[in-house]
Structure formats: structure tokens, C-alpha cells
N, C-alpha and C positions, 0 to 999 in steps of 0.2 A: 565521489563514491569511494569510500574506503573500507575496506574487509578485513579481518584477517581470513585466510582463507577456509584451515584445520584446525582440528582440537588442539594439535600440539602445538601450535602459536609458533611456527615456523617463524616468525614474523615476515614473511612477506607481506604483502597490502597490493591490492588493484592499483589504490591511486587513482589517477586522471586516467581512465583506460586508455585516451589518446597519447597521452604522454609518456616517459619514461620507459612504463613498465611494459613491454612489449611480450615477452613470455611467461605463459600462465604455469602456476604452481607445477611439477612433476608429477604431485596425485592427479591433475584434469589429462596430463597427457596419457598415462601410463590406464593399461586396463586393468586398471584394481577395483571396479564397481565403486568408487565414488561419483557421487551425485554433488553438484554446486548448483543450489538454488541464488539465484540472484533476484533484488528486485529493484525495481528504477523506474522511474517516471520515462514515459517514454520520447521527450526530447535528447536520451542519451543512451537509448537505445542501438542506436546507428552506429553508435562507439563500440561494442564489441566484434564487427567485422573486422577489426585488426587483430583477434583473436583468431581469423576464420583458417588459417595456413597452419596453428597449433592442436586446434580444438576442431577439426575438421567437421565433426556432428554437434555444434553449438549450434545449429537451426536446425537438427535433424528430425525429421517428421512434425511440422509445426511447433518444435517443443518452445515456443514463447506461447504466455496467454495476454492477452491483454485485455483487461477491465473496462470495457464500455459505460458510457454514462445509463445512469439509471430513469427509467419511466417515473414518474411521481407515485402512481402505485409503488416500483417496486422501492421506490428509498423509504415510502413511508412503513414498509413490512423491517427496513433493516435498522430504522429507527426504534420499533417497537419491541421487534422479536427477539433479539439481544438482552437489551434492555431486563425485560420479562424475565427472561431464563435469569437473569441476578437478582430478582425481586424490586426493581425498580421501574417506574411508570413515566414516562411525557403526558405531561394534561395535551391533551389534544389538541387546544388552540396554540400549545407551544410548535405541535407537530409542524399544525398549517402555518405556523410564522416561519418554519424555516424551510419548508420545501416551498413558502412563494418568495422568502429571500435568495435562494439558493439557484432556484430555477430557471435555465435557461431557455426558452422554446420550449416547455416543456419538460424537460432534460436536467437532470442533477447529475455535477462530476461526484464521482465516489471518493475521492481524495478530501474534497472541499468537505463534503456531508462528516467525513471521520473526522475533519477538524475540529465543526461543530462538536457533533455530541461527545468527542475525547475529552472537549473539554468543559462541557456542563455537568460529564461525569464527575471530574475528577472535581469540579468544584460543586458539587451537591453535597447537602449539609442533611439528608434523609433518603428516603425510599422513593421520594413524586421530585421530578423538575421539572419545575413550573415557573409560570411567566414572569415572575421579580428574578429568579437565579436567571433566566432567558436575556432581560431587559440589563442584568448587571453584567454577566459576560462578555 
């Protein structure tokens, strides 16, 4: 994971949270109402407890969210309802091909689902992705 942290390109970087870099930027210490949004999969998670002696409220009042896998209902609303809002459509059997590839017990991870359609996005040649761009991806 690498950041720079401010606008002004201090150039500091997180780096390996575990590694090296032991103390966080001056703006996370100091109370200047800066906010540092991080995001990370959360097998690296566990890695900013070596922050916890600088950054004393970096867990403060639950402030992690963590993203839960989706119901099949709800990945197929996040497949579509996006989508839509840019004028763009999934034939619906493309839908069902990929929340029954996807599906685990039931359960769609939301990382894997953005894989998919990030990238049938960005390779759709019109307004509908459909089962040949599906089958070519």
C-alpha cells in the first residue's frame, strides 16, 4: 500500500505499514481536523495497529467499515443501478451468468463483482453488454 498522504506531496508514503515507516505523517498527529481516508482489503488491515501509540483514535468509535459480501439480490441491483444512471444496460442473461459465476453459497465478494463489470465497462463498444462482449472478456 502506497499513498502519498497530503496535497502538498510531502512526499512521505505509508509503504509497507509494517515496515519501515513507523510514524504517521504530522498532519494525522497534530489536531488540525485532517481526515485520512484509507482503503485496503482487509487481510492488511491488522497492519495499522503499529499506528495505534501515534494515532491513538485510528479505531476510534468503530471508524473502519467493512464491506460485506453481497446477497444475489443485492449484487444484481449494483450491477444494474449504476450501469442505468450512465445509460447503459446488461442483457439479463449476461446478469445471471455472472452472479451464478461469481456466487459463492449464495454470496457475491464485492471486490470480485467490480472486477467484472469494471471491466466489461470499459470494454463495451455501445450502450447494452451483452453475451459476446460477456463471453470475450
Amino acid at each position: 500500500m502506497e499513498s502519498t498522504t497530503n496535497a502538498r506531496n510531502t512526499g512521505y508514503r505509508l509503504g509497507d505499514i509494517g515496515g519501515a515507516y513507523r510514524r504517521p505523517p504530522m498532519c494525522a498527529i497534530s489536531v488540525s481536523g485532517v481526515h485520512i481516508v484509507l482503503s485496503m482489503r482487509e487481510q492488511f488491515f491488522y497492519q495499522l495497529d503499529s499506528f495505534r501509540d501515534h494515532i491513538p483514535r485510528i479505531f476510534h468509535k468503530e471508524s473502519n467499515l467493512r464491506l460485506r459480501w453481497l446477497s444475489i439480490a443485492a449484487a444484481r441491483q449494483v450491477i444494474q443501478q449504476p450501469a442505468e444512471k450512465f445509460g447503459v444496460t446488461f442483457e439479463a442473461e449476461v446478469i445471471d451468468s455472472i452472479l451464478r459465476e461469481l456466487a459463492e453459497d449464495g454470496w457475491i465478494e464485492p471486490a470480485r463483482l467490480q472486477i467484472v463489470c469494471d471491466t466489461l465497462r470499459d470494454q463495451r463498444r455501445g450502450s447494452v453488454i451483452d453475451s459476446e462482449l460477456y463471453n470475450q472478456a
